[in-house]
PDB file of N, CA, C and O in Angstrom, chain B, residues numbered from 101:
ATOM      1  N   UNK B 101     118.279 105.527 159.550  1.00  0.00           N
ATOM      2  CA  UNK B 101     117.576 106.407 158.647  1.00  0.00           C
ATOM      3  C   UNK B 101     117.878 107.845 159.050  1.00  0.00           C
ATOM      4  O   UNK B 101     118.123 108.339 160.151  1.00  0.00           O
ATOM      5  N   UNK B 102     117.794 108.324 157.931  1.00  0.00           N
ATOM      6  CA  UNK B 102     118.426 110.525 158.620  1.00  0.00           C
ATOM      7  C   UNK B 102     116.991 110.688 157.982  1.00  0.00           C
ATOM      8  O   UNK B 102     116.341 110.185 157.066  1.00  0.00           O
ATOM      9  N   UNK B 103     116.841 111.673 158.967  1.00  0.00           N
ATOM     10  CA  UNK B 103     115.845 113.066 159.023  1.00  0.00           C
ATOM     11  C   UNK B 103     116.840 114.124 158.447  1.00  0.00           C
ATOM     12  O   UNK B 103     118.036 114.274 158.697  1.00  0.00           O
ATOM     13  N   UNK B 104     115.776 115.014 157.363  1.00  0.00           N
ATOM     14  CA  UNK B 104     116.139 116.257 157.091  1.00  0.00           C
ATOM     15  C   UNK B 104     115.294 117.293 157.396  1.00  0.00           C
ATOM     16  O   UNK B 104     114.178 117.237 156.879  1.00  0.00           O
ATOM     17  N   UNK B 105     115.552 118.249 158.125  1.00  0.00           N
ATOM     18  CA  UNK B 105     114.904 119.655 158.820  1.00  0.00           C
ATOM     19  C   UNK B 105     114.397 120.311 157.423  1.00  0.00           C
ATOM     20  O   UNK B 105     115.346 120.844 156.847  1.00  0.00           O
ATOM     21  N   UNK B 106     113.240 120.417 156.753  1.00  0.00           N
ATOM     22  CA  UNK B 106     112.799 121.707 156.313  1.00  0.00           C
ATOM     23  C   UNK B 106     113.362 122.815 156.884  1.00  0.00           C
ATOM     24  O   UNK B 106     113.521 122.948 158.097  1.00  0.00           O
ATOM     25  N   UNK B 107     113.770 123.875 155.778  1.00  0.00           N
ATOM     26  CA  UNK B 107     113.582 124.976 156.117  1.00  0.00           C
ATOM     27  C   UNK B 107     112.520 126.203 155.945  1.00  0.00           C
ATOM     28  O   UNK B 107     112.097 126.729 154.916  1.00  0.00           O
ATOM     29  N   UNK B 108     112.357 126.361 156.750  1.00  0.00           N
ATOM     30  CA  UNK B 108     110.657 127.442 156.359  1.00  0.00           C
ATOM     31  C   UNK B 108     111.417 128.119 155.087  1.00  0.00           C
ATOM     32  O   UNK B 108     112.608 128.291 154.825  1.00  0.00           O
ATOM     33  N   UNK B 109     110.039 128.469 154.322  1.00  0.00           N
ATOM     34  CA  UNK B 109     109.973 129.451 153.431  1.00  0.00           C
ATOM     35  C   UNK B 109     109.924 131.174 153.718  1.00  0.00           C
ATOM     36  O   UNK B 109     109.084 131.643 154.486  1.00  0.00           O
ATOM     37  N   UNK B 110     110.606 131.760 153.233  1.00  0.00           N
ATOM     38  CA  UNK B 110     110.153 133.421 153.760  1.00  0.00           C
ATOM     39  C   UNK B 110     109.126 133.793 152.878  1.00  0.00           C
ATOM     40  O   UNK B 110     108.647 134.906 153.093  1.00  0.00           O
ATOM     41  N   UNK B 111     108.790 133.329 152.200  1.00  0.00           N
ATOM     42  CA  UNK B 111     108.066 133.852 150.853  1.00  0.00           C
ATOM     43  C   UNK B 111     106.208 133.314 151.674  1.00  0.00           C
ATOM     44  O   UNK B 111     105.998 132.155 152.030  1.00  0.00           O
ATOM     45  N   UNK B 112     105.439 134.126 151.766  1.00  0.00           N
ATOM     46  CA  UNK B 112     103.982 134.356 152.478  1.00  0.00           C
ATOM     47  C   UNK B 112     103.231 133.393 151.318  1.00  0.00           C
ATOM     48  O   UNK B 112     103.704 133.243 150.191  1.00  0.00           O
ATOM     49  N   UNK B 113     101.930 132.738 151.798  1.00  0.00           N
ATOM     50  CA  UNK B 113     101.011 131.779 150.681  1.00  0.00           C
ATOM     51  C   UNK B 113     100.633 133.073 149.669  1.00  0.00           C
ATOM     52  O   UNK B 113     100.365 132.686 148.532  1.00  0.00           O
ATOM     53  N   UNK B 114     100.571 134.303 149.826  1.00  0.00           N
ATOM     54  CA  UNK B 114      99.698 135.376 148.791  1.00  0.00           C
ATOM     55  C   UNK B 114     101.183 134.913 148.067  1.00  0.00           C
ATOM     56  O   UNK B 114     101.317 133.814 147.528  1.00  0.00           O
ATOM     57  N   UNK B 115     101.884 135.568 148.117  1.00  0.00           N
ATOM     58  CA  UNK B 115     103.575 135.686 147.629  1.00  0.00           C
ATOM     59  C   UNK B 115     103.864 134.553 146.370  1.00  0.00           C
ATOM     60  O   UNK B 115     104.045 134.859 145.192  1.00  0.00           O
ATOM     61  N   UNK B 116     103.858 133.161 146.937  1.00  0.00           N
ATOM     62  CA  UNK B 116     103.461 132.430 146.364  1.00  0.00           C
ATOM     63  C   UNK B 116     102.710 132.052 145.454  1.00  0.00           C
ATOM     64  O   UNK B 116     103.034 131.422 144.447  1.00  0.00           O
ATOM     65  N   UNK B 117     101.474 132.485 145.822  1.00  0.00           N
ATOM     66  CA  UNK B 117     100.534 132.479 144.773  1.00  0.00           C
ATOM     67  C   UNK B 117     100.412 133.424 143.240  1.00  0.00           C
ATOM     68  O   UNK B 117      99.869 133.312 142.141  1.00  0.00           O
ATOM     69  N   UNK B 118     101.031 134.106 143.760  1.00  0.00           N
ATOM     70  CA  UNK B 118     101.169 135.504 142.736  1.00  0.00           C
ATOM     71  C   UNK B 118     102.186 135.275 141.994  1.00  0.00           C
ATOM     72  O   UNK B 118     102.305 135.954 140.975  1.00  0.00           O
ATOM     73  N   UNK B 119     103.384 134.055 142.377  1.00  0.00           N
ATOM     74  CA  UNK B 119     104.433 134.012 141.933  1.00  0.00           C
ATOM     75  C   UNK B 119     104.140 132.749 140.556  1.00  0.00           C
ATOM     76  O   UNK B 119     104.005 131.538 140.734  1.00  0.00           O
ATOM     77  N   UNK B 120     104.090 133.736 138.757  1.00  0.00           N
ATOM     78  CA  UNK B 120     104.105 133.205 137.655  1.00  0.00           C
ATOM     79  C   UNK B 120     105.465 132.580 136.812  1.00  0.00           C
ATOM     80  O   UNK B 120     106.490 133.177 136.484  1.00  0.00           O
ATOM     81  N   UNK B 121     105.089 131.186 136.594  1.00  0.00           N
ATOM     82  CA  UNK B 121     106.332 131.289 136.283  1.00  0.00           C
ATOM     83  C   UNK B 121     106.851 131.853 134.996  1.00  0.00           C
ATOM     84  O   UNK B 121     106.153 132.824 134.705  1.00  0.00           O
ATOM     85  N   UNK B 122     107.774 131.649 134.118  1.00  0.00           N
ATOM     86  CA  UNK B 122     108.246 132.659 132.931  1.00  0.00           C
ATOM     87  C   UNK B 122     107.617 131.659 131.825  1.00  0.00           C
ATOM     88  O   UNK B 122     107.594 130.463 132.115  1.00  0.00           O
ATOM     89  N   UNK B 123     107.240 131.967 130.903  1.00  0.00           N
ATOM     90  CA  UNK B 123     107.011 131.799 129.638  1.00  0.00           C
ATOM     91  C   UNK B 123     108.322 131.136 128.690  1.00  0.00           C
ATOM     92  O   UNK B 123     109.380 131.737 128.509  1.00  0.00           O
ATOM     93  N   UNK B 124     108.064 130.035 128.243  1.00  0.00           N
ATOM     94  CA  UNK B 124     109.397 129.156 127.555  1.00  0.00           C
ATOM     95  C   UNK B 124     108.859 129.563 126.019  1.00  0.00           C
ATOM     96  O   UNK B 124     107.697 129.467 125.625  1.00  0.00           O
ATOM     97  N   UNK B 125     109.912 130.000 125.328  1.00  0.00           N
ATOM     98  CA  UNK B 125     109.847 130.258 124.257  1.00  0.00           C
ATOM     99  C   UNK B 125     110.993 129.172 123.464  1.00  0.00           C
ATOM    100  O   UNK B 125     112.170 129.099 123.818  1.00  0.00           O
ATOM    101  N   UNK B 126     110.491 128.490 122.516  1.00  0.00           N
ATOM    102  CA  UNK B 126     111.597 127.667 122.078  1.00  0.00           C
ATOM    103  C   UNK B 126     112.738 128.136 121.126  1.00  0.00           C
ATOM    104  O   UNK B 126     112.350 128.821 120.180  1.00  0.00           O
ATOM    105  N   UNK B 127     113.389 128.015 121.164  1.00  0.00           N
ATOM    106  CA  UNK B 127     114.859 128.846 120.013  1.00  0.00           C
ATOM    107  C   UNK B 127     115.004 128.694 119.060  1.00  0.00           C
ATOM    108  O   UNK B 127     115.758 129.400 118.390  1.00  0.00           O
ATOM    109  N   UNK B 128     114.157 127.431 118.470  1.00  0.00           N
ATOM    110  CA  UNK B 128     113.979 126.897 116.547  1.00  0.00           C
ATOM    111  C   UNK B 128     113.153 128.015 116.309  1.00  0.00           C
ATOM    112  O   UNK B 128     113.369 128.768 115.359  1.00  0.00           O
ATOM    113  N   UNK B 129     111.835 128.250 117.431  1.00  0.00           N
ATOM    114  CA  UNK B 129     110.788 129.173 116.454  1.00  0.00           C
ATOM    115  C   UNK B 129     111.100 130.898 116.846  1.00  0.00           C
ATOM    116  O   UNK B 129     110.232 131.720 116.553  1.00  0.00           O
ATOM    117  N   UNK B 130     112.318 131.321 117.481  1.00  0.00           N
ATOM    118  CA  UNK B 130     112.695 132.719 117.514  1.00  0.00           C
ATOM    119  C   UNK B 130     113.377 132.372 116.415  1.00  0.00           C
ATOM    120  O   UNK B 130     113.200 133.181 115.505  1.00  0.00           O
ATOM    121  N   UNK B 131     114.209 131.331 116.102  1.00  0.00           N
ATOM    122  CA  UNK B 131     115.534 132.122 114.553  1.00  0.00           C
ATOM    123  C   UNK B 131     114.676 131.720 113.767  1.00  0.00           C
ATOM    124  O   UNK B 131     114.472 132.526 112.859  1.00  0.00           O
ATOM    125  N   UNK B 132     114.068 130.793 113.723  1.00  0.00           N
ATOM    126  CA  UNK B 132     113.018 130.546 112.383  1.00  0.00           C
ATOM    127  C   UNK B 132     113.929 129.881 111.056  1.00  0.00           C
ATOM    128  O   UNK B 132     113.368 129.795 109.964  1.00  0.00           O
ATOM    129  N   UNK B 133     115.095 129.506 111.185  1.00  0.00           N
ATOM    130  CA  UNK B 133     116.045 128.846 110.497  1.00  0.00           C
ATOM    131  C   UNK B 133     117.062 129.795 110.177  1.00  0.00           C
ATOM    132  O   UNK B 133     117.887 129.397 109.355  1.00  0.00           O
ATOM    133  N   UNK B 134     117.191 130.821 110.571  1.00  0.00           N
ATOM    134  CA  UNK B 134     118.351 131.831 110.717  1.00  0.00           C
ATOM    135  C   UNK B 134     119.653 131.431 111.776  1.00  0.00           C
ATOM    136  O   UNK B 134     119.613 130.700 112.766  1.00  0.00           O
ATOM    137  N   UNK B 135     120.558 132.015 111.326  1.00  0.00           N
ATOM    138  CA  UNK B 135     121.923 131.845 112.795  1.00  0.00           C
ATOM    139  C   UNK B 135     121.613 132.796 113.552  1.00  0.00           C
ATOM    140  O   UNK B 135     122.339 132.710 114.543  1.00  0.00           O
ATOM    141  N   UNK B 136     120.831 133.791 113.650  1.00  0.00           N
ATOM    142  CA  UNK B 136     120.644 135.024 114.296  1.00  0.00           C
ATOM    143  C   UNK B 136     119.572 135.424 114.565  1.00  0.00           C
ATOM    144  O   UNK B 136     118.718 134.771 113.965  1.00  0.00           O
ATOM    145  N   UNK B 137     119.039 136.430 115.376  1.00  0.00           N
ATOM    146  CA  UNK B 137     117.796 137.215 114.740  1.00  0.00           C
ATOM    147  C   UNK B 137     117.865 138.364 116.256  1.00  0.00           C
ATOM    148  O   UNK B 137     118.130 137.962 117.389  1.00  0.00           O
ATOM    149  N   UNK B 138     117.573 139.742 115.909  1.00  0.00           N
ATOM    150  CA  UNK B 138     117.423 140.777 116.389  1.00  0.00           C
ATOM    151  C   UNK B 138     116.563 140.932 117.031  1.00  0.00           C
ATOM    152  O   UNK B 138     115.471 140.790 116.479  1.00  0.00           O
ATOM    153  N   UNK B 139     116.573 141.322 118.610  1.00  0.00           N
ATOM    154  CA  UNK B 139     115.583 141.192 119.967  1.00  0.00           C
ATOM    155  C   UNK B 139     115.768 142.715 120.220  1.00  0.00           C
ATOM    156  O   UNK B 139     116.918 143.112 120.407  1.00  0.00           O
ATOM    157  N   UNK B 140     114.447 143.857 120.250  1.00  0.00           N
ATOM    158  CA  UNK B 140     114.498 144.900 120.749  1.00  0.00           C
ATOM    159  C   UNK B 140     113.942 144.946 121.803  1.00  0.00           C
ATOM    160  O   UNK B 140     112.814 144.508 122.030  1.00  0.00           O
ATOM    161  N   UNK B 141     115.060 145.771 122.979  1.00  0.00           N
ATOM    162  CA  UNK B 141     114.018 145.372 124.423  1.00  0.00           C
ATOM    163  C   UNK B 141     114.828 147.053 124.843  1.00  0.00           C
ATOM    164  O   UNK B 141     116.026 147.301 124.709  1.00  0.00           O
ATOM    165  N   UNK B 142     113.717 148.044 125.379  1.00  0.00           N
ATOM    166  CA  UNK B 142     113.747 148.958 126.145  1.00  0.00           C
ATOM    167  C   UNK B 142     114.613 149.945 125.505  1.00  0.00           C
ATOM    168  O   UNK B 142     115.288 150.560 126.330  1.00  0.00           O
ATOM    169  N   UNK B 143     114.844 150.362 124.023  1.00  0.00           N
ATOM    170  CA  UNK B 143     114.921 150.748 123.245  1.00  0.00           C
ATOM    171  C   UNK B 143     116.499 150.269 122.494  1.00  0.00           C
ATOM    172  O   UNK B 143     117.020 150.751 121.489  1.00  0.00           O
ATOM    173  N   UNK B 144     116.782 149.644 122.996  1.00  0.00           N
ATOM    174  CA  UNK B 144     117.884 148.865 122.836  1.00  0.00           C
ATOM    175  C   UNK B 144     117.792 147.810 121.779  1.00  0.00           C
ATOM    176  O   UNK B 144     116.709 147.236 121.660  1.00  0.00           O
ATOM    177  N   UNK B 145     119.110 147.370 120.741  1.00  0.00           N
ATOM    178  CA  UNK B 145     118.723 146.187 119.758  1.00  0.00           C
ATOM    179  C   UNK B 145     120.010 144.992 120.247  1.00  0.00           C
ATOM    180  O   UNK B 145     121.222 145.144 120.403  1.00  0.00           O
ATOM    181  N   UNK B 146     119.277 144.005 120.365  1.00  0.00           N
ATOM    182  CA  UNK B 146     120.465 142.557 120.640  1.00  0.00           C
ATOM    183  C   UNK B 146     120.143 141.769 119.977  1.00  0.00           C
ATOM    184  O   UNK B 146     118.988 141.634 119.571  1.00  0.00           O
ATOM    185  N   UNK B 147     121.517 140.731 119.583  1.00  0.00           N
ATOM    186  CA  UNK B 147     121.128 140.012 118.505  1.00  0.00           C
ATOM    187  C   UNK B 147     121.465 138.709 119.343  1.00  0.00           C
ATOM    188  O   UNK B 147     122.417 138.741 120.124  1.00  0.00           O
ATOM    189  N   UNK B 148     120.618 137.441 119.178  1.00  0.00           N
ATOM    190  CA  UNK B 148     120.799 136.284 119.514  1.00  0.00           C
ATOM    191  C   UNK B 148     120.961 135.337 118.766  1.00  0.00           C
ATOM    192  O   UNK B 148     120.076 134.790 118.108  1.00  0.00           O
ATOM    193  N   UNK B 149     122.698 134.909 118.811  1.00  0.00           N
ATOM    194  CA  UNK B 149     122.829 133.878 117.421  1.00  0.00           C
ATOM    195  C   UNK B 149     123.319 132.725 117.918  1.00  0.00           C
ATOM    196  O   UNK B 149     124.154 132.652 118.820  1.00  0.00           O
ATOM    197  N   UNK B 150     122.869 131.914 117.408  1.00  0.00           N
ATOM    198  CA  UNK B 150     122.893 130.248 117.444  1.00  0.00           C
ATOM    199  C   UNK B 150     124.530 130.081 117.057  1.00  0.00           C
ATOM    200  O   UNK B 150     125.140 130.598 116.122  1.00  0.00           O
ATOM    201  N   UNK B 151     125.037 129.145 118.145  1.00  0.00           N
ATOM    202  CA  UNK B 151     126.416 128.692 117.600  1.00  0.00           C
ATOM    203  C   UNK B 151     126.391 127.093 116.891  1.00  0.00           C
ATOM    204  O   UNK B 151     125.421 126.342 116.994  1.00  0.00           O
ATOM    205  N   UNK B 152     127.352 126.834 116.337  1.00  0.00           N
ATOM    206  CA  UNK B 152     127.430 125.523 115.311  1.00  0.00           C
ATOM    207  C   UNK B 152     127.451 124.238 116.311  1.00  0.00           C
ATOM    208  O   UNK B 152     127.455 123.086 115.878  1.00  0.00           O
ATOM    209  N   UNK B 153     127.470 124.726 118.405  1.00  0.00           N
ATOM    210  CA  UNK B 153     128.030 124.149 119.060  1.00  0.00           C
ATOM    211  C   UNK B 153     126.491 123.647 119.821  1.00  0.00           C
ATOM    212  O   UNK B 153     126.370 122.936 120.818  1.00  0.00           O
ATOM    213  N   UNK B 154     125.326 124.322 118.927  1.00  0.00           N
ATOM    214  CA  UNK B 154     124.054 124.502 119.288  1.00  0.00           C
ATOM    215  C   UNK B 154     123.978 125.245 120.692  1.00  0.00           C
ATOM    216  O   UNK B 154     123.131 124.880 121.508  1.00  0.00           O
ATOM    217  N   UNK B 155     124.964 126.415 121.018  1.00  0.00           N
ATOM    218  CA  UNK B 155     125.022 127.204 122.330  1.00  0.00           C
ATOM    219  C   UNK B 155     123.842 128.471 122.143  1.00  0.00           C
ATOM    220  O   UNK B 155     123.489 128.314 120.974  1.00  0.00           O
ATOM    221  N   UNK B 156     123.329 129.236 122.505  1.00  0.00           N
ATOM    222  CA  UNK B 156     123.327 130.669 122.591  1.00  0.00           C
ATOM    223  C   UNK B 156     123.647 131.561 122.898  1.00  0.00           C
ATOM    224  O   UNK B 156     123.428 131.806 124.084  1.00  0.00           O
ATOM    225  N   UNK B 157     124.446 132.753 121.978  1.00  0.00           N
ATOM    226  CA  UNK B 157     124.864 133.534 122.502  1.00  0.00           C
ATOM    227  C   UNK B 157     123.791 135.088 122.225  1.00  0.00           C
ATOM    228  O   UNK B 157     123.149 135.285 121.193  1.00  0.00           O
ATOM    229  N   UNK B 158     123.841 136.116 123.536  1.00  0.00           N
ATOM    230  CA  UNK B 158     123.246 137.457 123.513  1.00  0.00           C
ATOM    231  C   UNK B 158     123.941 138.326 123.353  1.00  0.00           C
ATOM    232  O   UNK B 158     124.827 138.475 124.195  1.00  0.00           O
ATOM    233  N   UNK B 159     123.880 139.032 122.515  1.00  0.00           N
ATOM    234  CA  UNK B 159     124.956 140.426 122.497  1.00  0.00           C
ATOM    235  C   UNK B 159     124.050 141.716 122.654  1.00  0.00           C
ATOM    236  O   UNK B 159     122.833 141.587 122.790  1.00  0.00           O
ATOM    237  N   UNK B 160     124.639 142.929 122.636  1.00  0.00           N
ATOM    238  CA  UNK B 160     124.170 144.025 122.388  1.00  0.00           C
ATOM    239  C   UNK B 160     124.925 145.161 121.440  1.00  0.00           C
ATOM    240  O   UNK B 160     124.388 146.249 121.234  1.00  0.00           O
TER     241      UNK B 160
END
């Protein structure tokens, strides 16, 4: 039988705790039945369009 060594964490229990994970947004209900649709972030416009290959691509 093998033993495997943990490796400690650097990350502190507060650290951890504080740590949220991200929010899943699903990709049917951003295009809403579009190939595309326009994301403004930090005054910037990108468009995220659905490929026929069901990929995503981000542009700016």
């Amino acid at each position: 039988m093998t033993s495997v060594a943990m490796k400690p964490s650097n990350e502190s229990a507060s650290q951890a705790a504080r740590h949220v994970p991200a929010a899943a947004l699903d990709s049917l209900e951003l295009l809403k039945g579009q190939k595309s649709v326009a994301i403004q972030h930090n005054g910037s416009i990108y468009r995220l369009q659905a490929t026929k290959l069901g990929k995503l691509i981000l542009t700016k």
